[in-house]
C-alpha positions as CSV (number, residue, x, y, z in Angstrom):
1,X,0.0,0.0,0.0
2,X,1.0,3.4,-1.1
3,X,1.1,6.5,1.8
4,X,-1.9,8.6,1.3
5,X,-3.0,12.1,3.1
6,X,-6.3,13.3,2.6
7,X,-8.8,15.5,3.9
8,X,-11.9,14.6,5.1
9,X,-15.1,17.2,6.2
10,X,-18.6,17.2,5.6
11,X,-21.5,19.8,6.4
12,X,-20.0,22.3,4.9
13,X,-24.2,24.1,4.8
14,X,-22.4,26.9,2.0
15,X,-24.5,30.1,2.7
16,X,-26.1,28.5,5.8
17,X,-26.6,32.5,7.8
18,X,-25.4,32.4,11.3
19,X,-27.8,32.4,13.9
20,X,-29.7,36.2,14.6
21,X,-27.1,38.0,17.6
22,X,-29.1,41.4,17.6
23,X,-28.2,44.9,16.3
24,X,-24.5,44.4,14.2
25,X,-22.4,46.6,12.7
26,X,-21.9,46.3,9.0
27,X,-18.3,44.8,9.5
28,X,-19.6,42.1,11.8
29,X,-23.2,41.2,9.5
30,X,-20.3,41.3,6.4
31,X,-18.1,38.4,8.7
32,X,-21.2,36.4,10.1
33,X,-22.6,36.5,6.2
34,X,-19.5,35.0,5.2
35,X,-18.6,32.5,7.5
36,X,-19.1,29.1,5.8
37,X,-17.4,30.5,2.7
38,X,-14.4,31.7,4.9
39,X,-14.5,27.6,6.3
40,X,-14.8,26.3,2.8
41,X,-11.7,28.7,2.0
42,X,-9.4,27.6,5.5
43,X,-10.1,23.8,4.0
44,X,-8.9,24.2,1.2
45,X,-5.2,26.3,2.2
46,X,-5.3,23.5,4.9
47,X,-5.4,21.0,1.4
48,X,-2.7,23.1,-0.1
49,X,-0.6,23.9,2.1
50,X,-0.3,20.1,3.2
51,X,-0.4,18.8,-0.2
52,X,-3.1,16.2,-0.2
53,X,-3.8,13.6,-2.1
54,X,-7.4,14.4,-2.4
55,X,-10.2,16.1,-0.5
56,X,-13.6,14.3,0.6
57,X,-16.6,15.9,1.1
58,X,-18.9,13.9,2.9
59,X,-22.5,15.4,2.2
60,X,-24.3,19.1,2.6
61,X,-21.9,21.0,1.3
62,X,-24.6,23.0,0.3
63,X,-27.7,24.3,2.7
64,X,-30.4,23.7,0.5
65,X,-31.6,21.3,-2.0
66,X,-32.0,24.8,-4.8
67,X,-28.4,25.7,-4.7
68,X,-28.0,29.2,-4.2
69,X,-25.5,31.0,-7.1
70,X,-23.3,32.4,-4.7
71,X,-22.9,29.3,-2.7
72,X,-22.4,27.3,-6.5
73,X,-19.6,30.1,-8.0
74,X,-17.4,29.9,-4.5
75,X,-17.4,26.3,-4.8
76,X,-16.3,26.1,-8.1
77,X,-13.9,28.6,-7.6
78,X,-12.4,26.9,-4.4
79,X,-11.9,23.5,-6.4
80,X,-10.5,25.3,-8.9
81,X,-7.5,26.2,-6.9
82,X,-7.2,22.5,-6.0
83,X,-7.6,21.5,-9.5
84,X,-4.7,23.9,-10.1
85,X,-2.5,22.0,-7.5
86,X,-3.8,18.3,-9.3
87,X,-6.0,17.4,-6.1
88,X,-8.8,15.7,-6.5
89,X,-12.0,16.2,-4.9
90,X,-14.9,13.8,-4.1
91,X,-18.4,15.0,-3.5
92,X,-21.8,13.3,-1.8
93,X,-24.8,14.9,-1.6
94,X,-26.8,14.9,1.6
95,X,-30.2,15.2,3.1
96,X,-29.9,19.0,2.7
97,X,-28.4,18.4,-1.0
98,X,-30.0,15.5,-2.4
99,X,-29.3,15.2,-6.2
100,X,-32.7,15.1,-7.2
101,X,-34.2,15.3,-10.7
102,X,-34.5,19.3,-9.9
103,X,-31.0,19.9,-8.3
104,X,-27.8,20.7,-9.7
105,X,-24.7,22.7,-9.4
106,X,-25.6,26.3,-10.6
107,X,-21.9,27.0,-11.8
108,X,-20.0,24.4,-13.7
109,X,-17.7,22.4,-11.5
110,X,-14.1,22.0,-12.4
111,X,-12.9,18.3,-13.9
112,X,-10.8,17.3,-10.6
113,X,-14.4,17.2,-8.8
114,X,-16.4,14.0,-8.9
115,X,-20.0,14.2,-7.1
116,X,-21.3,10.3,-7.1
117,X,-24.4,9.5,-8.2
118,X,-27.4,8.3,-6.2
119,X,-26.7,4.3,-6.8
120,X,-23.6,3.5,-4.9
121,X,-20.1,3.9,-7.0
122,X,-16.4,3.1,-7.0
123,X,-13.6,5.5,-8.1
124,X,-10.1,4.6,-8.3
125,X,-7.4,7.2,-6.9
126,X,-3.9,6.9,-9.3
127,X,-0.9,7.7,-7.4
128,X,2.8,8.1,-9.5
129,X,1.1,5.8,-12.2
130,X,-0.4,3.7,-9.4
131,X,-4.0,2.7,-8.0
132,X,-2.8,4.0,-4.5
133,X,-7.1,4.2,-3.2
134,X,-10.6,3.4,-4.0
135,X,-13.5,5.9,-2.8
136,X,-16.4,4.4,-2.7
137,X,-19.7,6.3,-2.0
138,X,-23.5,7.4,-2.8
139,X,-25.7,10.7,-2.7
140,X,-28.7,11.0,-1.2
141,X,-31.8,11.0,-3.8
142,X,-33.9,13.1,-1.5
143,X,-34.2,15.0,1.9
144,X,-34.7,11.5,3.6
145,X,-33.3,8.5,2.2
146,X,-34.0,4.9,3.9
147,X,-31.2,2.8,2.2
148,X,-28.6,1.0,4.0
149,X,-26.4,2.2,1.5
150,X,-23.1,0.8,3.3
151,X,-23.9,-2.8,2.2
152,X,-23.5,-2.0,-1.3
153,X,-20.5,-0.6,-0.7
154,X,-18.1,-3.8,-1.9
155,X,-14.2,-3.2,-2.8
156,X,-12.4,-6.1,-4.9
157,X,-9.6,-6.7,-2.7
158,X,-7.4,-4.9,0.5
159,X,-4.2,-4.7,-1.7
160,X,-5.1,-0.6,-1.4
161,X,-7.0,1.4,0.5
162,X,-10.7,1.7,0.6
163,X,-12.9,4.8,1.8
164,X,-16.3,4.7,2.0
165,X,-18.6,8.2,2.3
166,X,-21.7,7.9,4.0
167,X,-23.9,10.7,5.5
168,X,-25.8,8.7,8.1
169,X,-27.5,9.7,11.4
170,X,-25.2,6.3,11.9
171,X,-29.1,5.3,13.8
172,X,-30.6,1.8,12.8
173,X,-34.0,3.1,13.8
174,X,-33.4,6.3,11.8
175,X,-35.3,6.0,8.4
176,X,-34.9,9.1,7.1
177,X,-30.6,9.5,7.3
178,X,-29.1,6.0,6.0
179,X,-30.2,3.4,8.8
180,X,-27.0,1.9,10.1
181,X,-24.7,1.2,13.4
182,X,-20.8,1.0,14.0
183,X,-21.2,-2.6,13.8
184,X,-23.1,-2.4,10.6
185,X,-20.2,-0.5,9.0
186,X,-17.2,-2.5,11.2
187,X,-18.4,-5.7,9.7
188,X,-17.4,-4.6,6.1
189,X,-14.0,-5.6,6.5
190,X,-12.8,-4.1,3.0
191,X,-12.8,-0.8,4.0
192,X,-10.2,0.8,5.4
193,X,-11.9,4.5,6.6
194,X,-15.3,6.1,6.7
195,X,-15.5,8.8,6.0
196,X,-19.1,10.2,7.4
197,X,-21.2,13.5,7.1
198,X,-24.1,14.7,8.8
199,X,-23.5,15.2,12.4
200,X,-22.1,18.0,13.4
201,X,-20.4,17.2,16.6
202,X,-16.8,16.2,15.5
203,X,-16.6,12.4,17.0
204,X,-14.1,9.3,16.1
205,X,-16.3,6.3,16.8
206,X,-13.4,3.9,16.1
207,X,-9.7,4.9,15.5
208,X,-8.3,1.5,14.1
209,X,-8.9,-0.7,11.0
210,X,-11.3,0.6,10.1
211,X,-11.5,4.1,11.0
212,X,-14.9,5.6,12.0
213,X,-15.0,9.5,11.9
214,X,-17.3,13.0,11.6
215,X,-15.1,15.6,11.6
216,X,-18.3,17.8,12.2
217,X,-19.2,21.2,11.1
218,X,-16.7,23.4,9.9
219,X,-18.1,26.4,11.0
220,X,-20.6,26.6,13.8
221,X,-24.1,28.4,13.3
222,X,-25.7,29.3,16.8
223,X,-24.7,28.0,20.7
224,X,-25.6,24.9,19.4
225,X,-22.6,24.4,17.9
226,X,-19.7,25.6,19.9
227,X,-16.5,25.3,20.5
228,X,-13.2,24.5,18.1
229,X,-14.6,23.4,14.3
230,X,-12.5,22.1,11.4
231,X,-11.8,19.6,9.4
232,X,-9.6,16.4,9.6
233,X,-6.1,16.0,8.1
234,X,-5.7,12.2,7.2
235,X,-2.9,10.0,7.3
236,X,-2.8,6.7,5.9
237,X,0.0,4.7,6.3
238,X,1.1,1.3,5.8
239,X,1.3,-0.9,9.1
240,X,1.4,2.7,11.4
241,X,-2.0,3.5,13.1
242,X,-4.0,6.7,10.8
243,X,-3.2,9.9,12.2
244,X,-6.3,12.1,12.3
245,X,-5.6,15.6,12.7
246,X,-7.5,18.6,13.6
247,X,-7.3,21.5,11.3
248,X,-9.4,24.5,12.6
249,X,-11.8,26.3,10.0
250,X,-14.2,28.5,12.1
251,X,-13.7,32.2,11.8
252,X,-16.1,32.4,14.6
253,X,-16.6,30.9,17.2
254,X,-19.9,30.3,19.2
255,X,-19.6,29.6,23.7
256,X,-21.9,29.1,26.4
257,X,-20.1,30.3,29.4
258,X,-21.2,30.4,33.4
259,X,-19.9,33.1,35.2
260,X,-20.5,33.0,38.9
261,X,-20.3,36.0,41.1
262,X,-18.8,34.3,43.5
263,X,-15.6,33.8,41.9
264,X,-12.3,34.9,43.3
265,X,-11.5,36.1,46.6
266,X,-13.5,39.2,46.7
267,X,-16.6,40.1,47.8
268,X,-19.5,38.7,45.2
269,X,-20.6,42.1,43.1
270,X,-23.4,44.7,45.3
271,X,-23.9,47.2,42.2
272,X,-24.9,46.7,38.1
273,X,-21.3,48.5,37.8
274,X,-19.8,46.1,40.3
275,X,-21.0,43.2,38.0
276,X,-19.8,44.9,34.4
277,X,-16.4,44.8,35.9
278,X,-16.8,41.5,36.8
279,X,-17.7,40.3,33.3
280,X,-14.6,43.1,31.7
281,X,-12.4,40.7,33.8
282,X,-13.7,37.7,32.6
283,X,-13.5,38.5,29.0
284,X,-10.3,40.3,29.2
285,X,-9.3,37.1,30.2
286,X,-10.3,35.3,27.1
287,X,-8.3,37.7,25.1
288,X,-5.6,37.4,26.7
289,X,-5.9,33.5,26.0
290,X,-6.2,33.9,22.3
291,X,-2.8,33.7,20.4
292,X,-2.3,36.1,17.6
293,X,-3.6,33.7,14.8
294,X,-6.9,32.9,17.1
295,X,-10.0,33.3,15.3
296,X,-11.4,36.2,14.2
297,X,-14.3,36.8,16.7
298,X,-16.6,34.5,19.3
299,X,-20.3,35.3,20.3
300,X,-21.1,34.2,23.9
301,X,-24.3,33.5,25.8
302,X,-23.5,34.0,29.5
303,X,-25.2,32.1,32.4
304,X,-25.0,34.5,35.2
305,X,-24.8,32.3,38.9
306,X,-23.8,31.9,42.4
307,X,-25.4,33.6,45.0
308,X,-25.2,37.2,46.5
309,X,-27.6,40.2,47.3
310,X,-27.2,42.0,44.0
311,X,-30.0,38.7,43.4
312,X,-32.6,40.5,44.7
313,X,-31.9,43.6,42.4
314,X,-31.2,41.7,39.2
315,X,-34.5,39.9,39.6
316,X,-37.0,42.9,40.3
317,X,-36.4,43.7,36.7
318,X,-34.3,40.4,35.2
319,X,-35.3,41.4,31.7
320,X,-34.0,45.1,31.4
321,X,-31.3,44.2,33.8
322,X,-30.4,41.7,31.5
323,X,-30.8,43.4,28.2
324,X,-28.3,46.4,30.1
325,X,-25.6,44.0,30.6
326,X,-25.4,42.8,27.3
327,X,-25.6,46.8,25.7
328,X,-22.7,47.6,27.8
329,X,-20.8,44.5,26.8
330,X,-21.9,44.3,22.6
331,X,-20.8,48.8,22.9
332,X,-17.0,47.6,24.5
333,X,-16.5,44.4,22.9
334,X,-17.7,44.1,19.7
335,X,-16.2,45.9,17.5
336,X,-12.7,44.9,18.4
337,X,-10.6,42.4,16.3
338,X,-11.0,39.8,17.6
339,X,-14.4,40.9,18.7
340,X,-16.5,39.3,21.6
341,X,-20.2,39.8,21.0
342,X,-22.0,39.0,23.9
343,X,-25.5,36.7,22.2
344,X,-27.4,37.5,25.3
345,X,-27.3,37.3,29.4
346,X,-28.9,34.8,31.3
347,X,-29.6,35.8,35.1
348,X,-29.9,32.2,37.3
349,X,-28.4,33.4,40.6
350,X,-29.7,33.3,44.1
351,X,-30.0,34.8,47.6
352,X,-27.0,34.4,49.9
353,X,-27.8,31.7,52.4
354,X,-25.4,30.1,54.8
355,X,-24.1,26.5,53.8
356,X,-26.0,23.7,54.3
357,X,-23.7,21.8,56.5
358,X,-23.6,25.4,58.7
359,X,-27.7,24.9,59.2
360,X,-27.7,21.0,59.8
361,X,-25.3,21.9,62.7
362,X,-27.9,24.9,64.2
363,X,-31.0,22.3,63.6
364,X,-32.2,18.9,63.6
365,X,-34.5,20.0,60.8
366,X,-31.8,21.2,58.3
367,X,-29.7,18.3,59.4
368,X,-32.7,16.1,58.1
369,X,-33.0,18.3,54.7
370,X,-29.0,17.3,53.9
371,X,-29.5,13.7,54.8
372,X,-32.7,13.4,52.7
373,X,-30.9,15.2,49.5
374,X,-27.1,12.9,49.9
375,X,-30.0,9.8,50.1
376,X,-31.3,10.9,46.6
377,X,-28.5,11.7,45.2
378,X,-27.1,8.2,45.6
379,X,-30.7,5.9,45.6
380,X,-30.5,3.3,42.6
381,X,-34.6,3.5,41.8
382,X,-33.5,7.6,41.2
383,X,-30.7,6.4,38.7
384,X,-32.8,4.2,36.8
385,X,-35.7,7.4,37.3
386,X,-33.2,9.6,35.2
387,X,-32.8,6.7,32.8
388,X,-36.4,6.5,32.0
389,X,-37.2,10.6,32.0
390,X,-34.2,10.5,29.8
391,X,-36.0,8.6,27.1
392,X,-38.9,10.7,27.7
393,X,-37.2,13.7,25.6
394,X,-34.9,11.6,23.6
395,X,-36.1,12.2,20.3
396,X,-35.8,11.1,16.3
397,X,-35.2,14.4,15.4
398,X,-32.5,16.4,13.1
399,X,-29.0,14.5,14.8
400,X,-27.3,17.4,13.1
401,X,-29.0,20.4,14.1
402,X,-29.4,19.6,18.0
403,X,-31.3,22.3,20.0
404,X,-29.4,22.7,22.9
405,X,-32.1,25.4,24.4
406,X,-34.5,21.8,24.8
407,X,-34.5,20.1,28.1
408,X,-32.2,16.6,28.4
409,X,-32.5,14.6,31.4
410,X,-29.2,12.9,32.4
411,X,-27.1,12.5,35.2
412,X,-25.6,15.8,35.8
413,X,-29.1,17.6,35.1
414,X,-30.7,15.3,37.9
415,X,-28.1,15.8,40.6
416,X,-28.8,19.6,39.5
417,X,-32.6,19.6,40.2
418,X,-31.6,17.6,43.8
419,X,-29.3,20.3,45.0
420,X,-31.6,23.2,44.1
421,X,-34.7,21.7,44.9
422,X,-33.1,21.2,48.1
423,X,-31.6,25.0,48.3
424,X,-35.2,26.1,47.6
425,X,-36.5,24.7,50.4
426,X,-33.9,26.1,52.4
427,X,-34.2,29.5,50.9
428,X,-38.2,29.5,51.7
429,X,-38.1,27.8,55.6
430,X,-34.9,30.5,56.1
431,X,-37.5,33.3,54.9
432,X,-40.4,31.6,57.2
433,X,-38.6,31.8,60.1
434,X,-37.4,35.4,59.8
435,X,-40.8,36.6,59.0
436,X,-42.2,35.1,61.9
């Protein structure tokens, strides 16, 4: 087997707009407006600049089934610089751009590309004269598609290596996304790689013959989808383990951060201007943490917690105090390079009470509260409780466009609900007994 280097992304969603952040300046509706180009663009200097062997797009590469021009002349114009540099590109379409009888690319791609049809196909990759790969794969016929396209996916021999694109919800119960598991895919034994699309969390399901990957979205689209996107940079080599390696794409960069007021030493914040500092030091802090080749901006929602008496202010008015906050912060923040646009502020803090453990000590009734809550936290029927609520809201909805804003029963959320439904009923006996 010859050494091959590829890269391998998916969801690319070209002209996808960013999620709504509120009143923008020109400069920053210009760089949210362009941020899945400006991915599509960092993929392929990433292809250059490490001279690939080929470049795999695994599925919605474009947003809609209509291709938009725009989204059609960038594309063509990207591959065009690879077909400059002789590297190939492979192309499936996805649920989002299924090549139905009414879809097409607007703009004429150049002759390095090859989008596979919607019956499953082979294409052999020549390397210094040589079959060095095969890429087998299939495009999606409509928004849904039902076939278990991976078993038709059948390579002559192992003497070189097989790749197999496949935009699956990877979900056996999942009609509508290419119904399929890891075993499913594991137990065709001529393929070397999978290369998958539609998920936009960036996972590796298995890292050894054969590989198993998403390498997720390239660029984020709302607090659904934060944190570090990209692409992967492949290495195949024979006998060595592939190397999968990150390469960032997201010019920005979506966060949902918690920011207590209790943090530090100090004394928790008594004034609106008290709590402004607070978040200046916080986000001076993430500038300070972003090298000089960082990306170009990152939209935040905040989670505002702990407990302290500015509580009992913020909550008389949580809206306008809120929509204050986040003035202040958009007016210093974000119009800096790299800018920090605060998305919105949400106010979850308390009123100061004294630690639990404190009360238990000063009353057998307290002391009864913490036994009850440590009981729940650890009973068995309340494990297999949050296993059962969990499948209450599990749904077989869009894998790749997850909304984060729904409620998800799990571990960590149920231990949550303990500890503050226990605080609550501190808070309100504590109140009790100093009205009475």
């Amino acid at each position: 087997m010859k050494p091959i280097t590829f890269i391998h992304t998916a969801d690319l969603h070209l002209g996808s707009p960013l999620k709504s952040i509120g009143d923008v300046s020109e400069t920053l509706q210009s760089k949210l407006h362009n941020a899945t180009f400006d991915a599509l663009c960092r993929i392929i200097d990433a292809a250059l600049s490490n001279d690939v062997d080929f470049v795999l797009f695994s599925g919605d590469v474009y947003d809609l089934e209509s291709r938009s021009i725009r989204a059609s002349r960038v594309l063509a114009e990207e591959l065009s610089r690879l077909k400059e540099a002789d590297i190939p590109a492979y192309i499936i379409a996805g649920n989002h751009d299924p090549l139905s009888r009414n879809s097409g690319h607007v703009v004429e791609l150049p002759d390095n590309v090859h989008v596979f049809d919607t019956e499953a196909e082979t294409v052999e990759f020549i390397k210094d004269g040589d079959l060095a790969a095969r890429i087998l794969g299939q495009s999606y016929r409509s928004s849904s598609d039902s076939r278990k396209m991976y078993s038709h996916f059948t390579a002559p021999d192992t003497s070189v290596w097989n790749i197999g694109m496949l935009h699956t919800a990877l979900d056996p119960k999942n009609n509508n996304y290419v119904p399929c598991n890891i075993d499913d895919l594991k137990s065709k034994s001529d393929i070397h790689y999978w290369a998958l699309g539609h998920i936009h969390d960036r996972r590796i399901l298995h890292k050894e013959n054969p590989v198993i990957a998403y390498p997720g979205i390239p660029q984020g689209r709302d607090t659904g989808e934060t944190g570090e996107k990209g692409c992967f940079l492949v290495e195949l080599l024979p006998n060595q383990q592939p190397k999968l390696t990150l390469v960032p794409t997201a010019s920005i960069l979506w966060d949902v951060r918690k920011l207590n007021i209790n943090i530090g030493d100090g004394e928790p914040p008594k004034t609106l201007n008290e709590l402004k500092r607070l978040f200046r030091t916080e986000i001076e802090k993430l500038r300070s943490g972003d090298s000089e080749d960082s990306v170009a901006g990152r939209i935040i929602r905040w989670h505002l917690t702990g407990k302290g008496d500015i509580h009992e202010k913020l909550v008389e008015n949580r809206s306008e105090a809120s929509e204050d906050i986040t003035e202040t912060l958009r007016r210093e923040f974000g119009e800096l390079d790299p800018f920090i646009w605060t998305e919105s502020v949400h106010i979850r803090t308390g009123k100061p009470v004294p630690p639990l453990d404190e009360l238990a000590g000063q009353s057998e009734l307290f002391g009864d509260i913490q036994s009850v809550m440590e009981e729940m936290k650890t009973d068995k029927e309340l494990t297999e409780f949050d296993d059962i609520l969990g499948e209450i809201w599990e749904t077989d909805g869009d894998y790749e466009d997850p909304d984060y804003e729904k409620f998800i029963m799990d571990e960590e959320t149920l231990q949550t609900m303990i500890s503050e439904a226990g605080q609550r009923i501190v808070e309100s006996l504590l109140e009790r007994r100093n009205n009475s």
